[in-house]
C-alpha positions in Angstrom: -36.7 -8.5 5.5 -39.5 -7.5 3.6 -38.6 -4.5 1.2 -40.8 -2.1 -0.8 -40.7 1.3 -2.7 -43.2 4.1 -2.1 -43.9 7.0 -4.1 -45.9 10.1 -3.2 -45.7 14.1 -4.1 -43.7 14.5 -1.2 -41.8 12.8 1.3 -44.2 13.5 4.0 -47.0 11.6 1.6 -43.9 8.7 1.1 -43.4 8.2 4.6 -47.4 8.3 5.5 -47.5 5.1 3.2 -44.5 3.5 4.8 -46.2 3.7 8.3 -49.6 2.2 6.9 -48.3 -0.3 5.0 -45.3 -1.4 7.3 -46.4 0.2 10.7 -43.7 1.8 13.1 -41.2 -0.9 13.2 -40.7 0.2 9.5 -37.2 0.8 8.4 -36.1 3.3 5.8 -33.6 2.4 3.8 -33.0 4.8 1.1 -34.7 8.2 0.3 -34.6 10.4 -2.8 -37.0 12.4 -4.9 -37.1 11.1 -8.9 -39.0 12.3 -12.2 -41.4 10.2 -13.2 -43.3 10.8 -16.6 -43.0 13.4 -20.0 -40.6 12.4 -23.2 -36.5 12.7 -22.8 -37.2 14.5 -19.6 -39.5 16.8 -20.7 -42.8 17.3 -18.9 -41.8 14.9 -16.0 -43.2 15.7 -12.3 -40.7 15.3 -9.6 -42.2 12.7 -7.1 -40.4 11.5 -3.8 -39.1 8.1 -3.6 -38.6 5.8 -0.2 -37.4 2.1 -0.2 -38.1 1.0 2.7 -38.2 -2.4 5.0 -40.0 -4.5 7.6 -37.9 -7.1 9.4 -39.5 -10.2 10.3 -36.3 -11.8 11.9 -34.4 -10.8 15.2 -33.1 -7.1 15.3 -29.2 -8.8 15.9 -29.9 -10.7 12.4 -29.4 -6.7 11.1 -26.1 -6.1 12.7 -23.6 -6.4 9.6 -20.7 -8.8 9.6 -18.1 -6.6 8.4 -14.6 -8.8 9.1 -14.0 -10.1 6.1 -17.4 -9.7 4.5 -17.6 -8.6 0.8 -21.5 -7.4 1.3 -23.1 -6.1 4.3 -26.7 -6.2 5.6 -28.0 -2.6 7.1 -28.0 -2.4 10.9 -30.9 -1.2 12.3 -31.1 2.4 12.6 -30.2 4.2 15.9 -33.7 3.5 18.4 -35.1 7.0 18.9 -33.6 8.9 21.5 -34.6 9.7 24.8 -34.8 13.1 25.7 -32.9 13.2 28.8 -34.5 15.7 31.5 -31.7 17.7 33.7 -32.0 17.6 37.5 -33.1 21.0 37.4 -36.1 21.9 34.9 -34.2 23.8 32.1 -30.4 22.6 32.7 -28.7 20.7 30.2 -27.2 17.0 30.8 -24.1 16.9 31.4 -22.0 16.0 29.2 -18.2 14.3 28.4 -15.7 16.6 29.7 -14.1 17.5 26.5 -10.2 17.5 25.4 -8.8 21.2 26.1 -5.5 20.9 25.7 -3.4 23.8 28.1 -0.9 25.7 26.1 0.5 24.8 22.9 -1.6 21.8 21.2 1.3 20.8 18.8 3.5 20.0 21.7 5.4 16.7 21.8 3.6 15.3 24.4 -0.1 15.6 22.9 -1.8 18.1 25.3 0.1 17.0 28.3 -1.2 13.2 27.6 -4.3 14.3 29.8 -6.5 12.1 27.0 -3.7 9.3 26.8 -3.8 5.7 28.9 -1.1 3.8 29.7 -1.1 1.4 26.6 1.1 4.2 24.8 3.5 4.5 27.5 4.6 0.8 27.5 8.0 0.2 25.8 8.6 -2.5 23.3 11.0 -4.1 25.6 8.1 -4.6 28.1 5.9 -5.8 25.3 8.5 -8.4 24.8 8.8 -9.5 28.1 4.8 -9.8 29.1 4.4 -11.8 26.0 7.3 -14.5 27.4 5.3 -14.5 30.7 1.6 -15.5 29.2 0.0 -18.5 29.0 0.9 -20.6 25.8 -2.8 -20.8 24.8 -2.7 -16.7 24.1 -0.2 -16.4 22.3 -2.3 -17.3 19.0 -4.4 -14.8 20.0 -1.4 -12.1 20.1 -0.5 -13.0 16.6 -4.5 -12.8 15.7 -5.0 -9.2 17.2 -1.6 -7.6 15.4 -2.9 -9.2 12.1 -6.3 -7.1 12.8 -4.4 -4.1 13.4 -3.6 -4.1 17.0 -1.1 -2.0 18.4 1.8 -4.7 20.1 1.6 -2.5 23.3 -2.1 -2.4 23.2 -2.5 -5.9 22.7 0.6 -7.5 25.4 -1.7 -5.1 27.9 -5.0 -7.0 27.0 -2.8 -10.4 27.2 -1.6 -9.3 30.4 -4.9 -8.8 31.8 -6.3 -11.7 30.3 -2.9 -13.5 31.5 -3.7 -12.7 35.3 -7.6 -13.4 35.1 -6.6 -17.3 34.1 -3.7 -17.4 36.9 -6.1 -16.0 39.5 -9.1 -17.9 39.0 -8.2 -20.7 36.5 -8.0 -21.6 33.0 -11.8 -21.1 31.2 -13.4 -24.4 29.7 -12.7 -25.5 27.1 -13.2 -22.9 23.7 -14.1 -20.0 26.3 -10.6 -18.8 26.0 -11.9 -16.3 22.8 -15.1 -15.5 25.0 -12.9 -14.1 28.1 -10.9 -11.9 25.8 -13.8 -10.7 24.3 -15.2 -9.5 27.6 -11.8 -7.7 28.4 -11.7 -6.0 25.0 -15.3 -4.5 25.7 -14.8 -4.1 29.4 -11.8 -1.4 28.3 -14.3 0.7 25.2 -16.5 3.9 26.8 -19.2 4.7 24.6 -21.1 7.5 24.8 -25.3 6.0 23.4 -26.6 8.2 20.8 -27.1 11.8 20.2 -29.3 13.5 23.0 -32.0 15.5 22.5 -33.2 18.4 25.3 -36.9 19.6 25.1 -37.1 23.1 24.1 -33.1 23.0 23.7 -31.8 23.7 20.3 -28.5 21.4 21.0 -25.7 21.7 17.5 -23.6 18.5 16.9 -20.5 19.1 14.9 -18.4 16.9 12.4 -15.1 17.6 12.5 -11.9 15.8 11.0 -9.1 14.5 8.3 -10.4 15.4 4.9 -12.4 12.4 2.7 -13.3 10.7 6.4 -17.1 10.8 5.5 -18.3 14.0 7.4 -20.5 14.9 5.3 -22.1 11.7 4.5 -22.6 10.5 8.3 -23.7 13.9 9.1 -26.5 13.9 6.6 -27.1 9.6 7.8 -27.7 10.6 11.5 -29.9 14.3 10.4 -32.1 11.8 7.8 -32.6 9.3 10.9 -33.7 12.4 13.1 -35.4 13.8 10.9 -37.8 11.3 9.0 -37.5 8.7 11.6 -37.9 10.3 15.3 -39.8 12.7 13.5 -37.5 15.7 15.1 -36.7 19.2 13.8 -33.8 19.2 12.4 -31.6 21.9 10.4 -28.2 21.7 8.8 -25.8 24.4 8.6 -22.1 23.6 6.8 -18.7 25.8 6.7 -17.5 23.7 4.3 -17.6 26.1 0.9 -14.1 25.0 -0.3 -14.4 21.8 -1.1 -16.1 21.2 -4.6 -19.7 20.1 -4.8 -19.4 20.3 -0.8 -22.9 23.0 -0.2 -24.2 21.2 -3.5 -24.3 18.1 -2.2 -26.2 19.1 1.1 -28.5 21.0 -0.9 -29.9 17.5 -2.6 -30.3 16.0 0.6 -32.5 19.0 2.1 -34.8 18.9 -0.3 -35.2 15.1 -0.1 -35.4 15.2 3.7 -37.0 18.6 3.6 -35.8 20.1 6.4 -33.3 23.9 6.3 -30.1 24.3 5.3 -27.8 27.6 4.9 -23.9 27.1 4.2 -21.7 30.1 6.4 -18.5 31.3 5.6 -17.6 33.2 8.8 -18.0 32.3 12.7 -20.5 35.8 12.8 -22.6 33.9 9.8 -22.9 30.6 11.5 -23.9 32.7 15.1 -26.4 34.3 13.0 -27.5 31.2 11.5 -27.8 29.9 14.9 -30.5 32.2 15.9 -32.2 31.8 13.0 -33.2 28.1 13.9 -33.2 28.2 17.6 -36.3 26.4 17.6 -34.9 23.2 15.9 -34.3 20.5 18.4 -31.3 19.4 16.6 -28.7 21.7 14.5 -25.9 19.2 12.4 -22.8 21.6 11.5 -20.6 20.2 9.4 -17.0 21.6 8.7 -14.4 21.2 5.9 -11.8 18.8 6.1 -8.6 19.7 7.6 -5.1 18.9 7.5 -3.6 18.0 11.4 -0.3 19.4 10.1 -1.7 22.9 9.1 -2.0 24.8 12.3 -3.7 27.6 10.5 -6.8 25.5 9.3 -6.9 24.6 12.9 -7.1 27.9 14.8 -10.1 28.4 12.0 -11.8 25.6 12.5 -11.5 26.4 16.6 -12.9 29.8 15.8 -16.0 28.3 14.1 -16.7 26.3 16.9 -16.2 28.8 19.8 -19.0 30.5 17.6 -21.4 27.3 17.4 -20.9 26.2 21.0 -21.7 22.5 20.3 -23.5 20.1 22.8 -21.5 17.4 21.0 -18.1 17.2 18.8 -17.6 13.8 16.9 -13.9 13.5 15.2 -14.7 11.6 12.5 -11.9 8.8 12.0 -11.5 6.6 8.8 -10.6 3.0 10.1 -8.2 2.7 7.5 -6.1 5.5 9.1 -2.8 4.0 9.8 -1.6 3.6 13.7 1.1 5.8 13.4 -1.1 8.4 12.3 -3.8 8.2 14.7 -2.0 10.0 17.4 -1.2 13.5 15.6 -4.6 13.4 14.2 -6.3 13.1 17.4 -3.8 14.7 19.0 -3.6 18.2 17.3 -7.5 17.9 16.8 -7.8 18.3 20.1 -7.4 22.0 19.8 -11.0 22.0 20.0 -13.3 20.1 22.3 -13.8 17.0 21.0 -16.4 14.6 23.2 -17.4 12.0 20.4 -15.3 9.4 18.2 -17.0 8.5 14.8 -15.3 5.6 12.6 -16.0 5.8 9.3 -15.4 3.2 6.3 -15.1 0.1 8.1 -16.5 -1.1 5.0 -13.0 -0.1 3.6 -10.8 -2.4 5.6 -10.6 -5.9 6.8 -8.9 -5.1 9.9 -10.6 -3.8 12.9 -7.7 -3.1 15.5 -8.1 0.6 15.2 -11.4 0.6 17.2 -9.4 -0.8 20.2 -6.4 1.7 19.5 -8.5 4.5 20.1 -10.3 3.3 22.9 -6.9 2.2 24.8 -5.3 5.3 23.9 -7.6 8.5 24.5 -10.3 8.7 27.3 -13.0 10.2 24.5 -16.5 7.6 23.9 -16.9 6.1 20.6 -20.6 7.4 19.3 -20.9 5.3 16.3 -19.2 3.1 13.3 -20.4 3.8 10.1 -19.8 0.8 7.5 -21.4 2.2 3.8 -22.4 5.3 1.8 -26.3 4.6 1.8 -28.3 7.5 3.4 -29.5 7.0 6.3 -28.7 3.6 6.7 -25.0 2.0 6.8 -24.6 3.3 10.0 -25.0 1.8 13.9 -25.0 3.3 17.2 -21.3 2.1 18.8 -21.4 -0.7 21.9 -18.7 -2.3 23.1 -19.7 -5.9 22.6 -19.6 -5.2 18.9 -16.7 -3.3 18.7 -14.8 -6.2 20.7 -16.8 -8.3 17.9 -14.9 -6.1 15.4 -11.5 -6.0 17.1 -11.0 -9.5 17.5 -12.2 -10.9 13.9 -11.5 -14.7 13.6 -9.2 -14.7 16.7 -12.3 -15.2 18.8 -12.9 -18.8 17.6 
């Protein structure tokens, strides 16, 4: 990849100079305004500066290898968008039906287990017993996927279907064994493709989650793409005025990006704030962290987004989130409408199992994985092939 930095006045200037010099395949890599000139800071001029990058090789060469890498190459940036049309002019798509639990969300059984699979319900006993019955040739692979993180129920279900596919239609060649499980592990992962636009639709996608998941930094990677790269209007609106530094930090990034940005302390501000950027084709909201064992911050954070009415909810999950913790979270999260997985810090980790956890658990579409803190980059539109890639680390041979 060919990279290069480009100053101008403004970002706007910045980015004209990326496109002449790099064209539209251009890819921005980091964005952020600097002062250039004067003595100890005095008498400097603020000027916009964007690195950014041309690749001459294959767009897969991007993809990082995160399982067991120390450094990462950036993954190309999400493709722009199409804007998806209704089947009557002025209807929105339809869209994921959402987790709404009925009656109590902190019940034992998680919201009825309406968002659960049957990988939860098996029993370690049965675990035990499906792992006798399989063929000798996966049973390094079982000790390969609950060294990456792999629940032992998920995985003796994945064995089991793997199990039956070689006993109905024969043992794979030779070294296809890892390429088989592979296609099982993606068959069973819904993803839901990247954030939709509506023409003439101001649509609001919210980050909610755990706090220090990486909200606000994936919000403000997926609002920079939108923004500067698909050249959309964008606005972002935050209810996150607790946490230290939180509307601070947003603040920086709109006047890098250049686009508005109001923080709200009440669901009546954030309606209001709505109205005031109806004509925005994209609205991020972000929210303040919350704790899954305080019911109270909950029923707030349901409040504020009864009062956005978002197109699209993404739960933000860390990957380093332990199993046993993965269930509450999600679980008493659901007390609002969540439609969108998001999992953050991948960079964080070396084992991957959680990605298959959540899709074998809960019927919800993985959006994206982010892997880095560089805005707008270090972060990749989710797909099943590589989240199997992920998942199965060495154990695919």
């Amino acid at each position: 990849m060919r990279i290069r930095r480009f100053e101008a006045h403004s970002v706007q200037e910045a980015l004209q100079q990326v496109r002449s010099e790099f064209g539209p395949d251009a890819v921005i890599l980091y964005t952020k305004k600097v002062r250039r000139g004067g003595f100890l800071g005095f008498g400097a001029t603020e000027v916009a500066e964007i690195t950014a990058g041309l690749d001459d090789a294959p767009a897969a060469a991007l993809q990082p290898a995160l399982s067991g890498a120390k450094s990462f190459a950036l993954p190309a940036l999400a493709p722009a968008p199409a804007r998806r049309g209704s089947a009557r002019p002025g209807e929105a798509p339809s869209r994921p039906e959402p987790l709404r639990p009925k009656g109590d969300v902190f019940q034992s059984e998680l919201n009825d287990g309406k968002v659960l699979s049957g990988a939860l319900m098996a029993r370690p006993a049965q675990a035990k017993k499906a792992a006798s019955e399989l063929h000798p040739e996966l049973l390094r692979f079982e000790k390969q996927l609950l060294k990456n993180g792999v629940e032992p129920e998920v995985a003796a279900q994945l064995l089991k279907a793997v199990n039956k596919e070689i006993n109905d239609k024969g043992y794979p060649r030779a070294g296809s064994l890892g390429e088989l499980l592979a296609k099982f592990v993606a068959a069973g992962i819904k993803v839901s493709g990247p954030i939709e636009t509506v023409p003439g639709k101001a649509r609001v996608i919210a980050f909610i989650g755990p706090t220090g998941v990486g909200k606000t930094t994936n919000m403000v990677k997926l609002a920079s793409q939108y923004a500067l790269i698909h050249q959309m209007k964008v606005a972002l609106l935050t209810a996150d005025t607790y946490r230290i530094g939180a509307v601070e930090q947003l603040r920086i990034y709109r006047d890098i990006i250049d686009i508005p940005f109001e923080a709200v302390s009440t669901p009546a501000e954030l309606k209001d704030a709505l109205k005031r950027h109806a004509d925005r084709d994209l609205v991020f909201f972000d929210t303040a962290g919350r704790s899954p064992q305080n019911r109270k911050q909950l029923q707030e954070l349901r409040l504020f987004l009864e009062a956005a009415e978002p197109a699209e909810v993404h739960l933000v999950i860390s990957a380093t989130t332990k199993n046993e913790d993965l269930l509450p979270i999600v679980g008493k999260f659901g007390l609002v409408p969540i439609n969108r997985f998001l999992v953050s810090k991948l960079d964080e980790t070396r084992t991957h199992g959680l990605l298959l956890n959540l899709a074998s658990n809960f019927s919800i579409p993985m959006s994206y994985l982010s892997n880095g803190q560089n805005v707008p980059g270090d972060i990749e539109i989710a797909t099943p092939e590589r989240m199997a890639e992920l998942v199965l680390g060495d154990a695919r041979g």
